[in-house]
N, C-alpha and C positions, 0 to 999 in steps of 0.2 A: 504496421510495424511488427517486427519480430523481434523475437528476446533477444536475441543475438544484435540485432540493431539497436534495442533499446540499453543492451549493455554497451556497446559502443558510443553512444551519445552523450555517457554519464564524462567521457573526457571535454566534452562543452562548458561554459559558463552558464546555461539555462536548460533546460526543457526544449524540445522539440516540438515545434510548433505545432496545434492542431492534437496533439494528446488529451485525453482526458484529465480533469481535474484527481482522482483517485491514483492514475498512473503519474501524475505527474507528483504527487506526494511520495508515494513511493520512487520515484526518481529523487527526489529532494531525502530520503531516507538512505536511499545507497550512495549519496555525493556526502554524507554523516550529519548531515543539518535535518533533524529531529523535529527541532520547534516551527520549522518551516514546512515540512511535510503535515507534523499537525496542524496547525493552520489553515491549511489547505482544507484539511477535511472534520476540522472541530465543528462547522457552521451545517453539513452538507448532512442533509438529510436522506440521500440515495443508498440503495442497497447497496453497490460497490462503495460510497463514501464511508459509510459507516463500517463496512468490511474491512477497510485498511485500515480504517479508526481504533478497530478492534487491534488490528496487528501492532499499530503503532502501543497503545498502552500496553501490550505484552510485550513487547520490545522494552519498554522502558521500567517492566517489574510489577506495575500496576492491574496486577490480575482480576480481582475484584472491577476494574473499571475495563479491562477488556472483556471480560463475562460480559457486563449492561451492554456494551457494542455488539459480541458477536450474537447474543438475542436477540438485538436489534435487529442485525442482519439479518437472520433467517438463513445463514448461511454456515458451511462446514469447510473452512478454510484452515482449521484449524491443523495442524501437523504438529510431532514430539520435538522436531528439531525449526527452531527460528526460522534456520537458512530453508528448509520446505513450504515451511508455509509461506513465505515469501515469494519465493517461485513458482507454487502455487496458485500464489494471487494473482501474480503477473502474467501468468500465462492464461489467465482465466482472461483479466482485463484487456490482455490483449488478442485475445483471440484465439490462443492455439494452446487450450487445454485439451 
């Protein structure tokens, strides 16, 4: 899948079947259902899981608890602006960083 496809699917009722649990949070994050994207990856112990996990509590203000995430991660997903690191992520997750 490419971002461009994965932007297209966000007009669905669900996730595209066969996506990862990380991207499909992040889909559930740009359809604006937050608690559902978290959800997805509150439990999920993977480095991409915990990657978006991180994005998600900086989305939501909770910097202190995206810190503990992106530690976790081991990962540099981090950008000044939201909408970067978002696509970022995405494009990582999906392949074409």
């Amino acid at each position: 899948m490419t971002p461009v496809e994965f932007q297209n699917s966000l007009t669905a009722g669900e996730p595209p079947p066969g996506i990862s649990v990380p991207v499909a949070a992040l889909w559930w994050d740009a359809k604006g259902d937050w608690q559902r994207a978290h959800g997805l990856v509150d439990e999920l112990s993977t480095i991409d899981g915990m990657a978006v996990h991180a994005y998600l509590h900086r989305k939501e203000g909770s910097l202190s608890n995206a810190d503990y995430w992106y530690s976790r991660a081991g990962r540099t997903f981090y950008r000044s602006a939201l909408n970067e690191e978002y696509q970022a992520l995405l494009e990582a997750l999906l392949g074409h960083s």
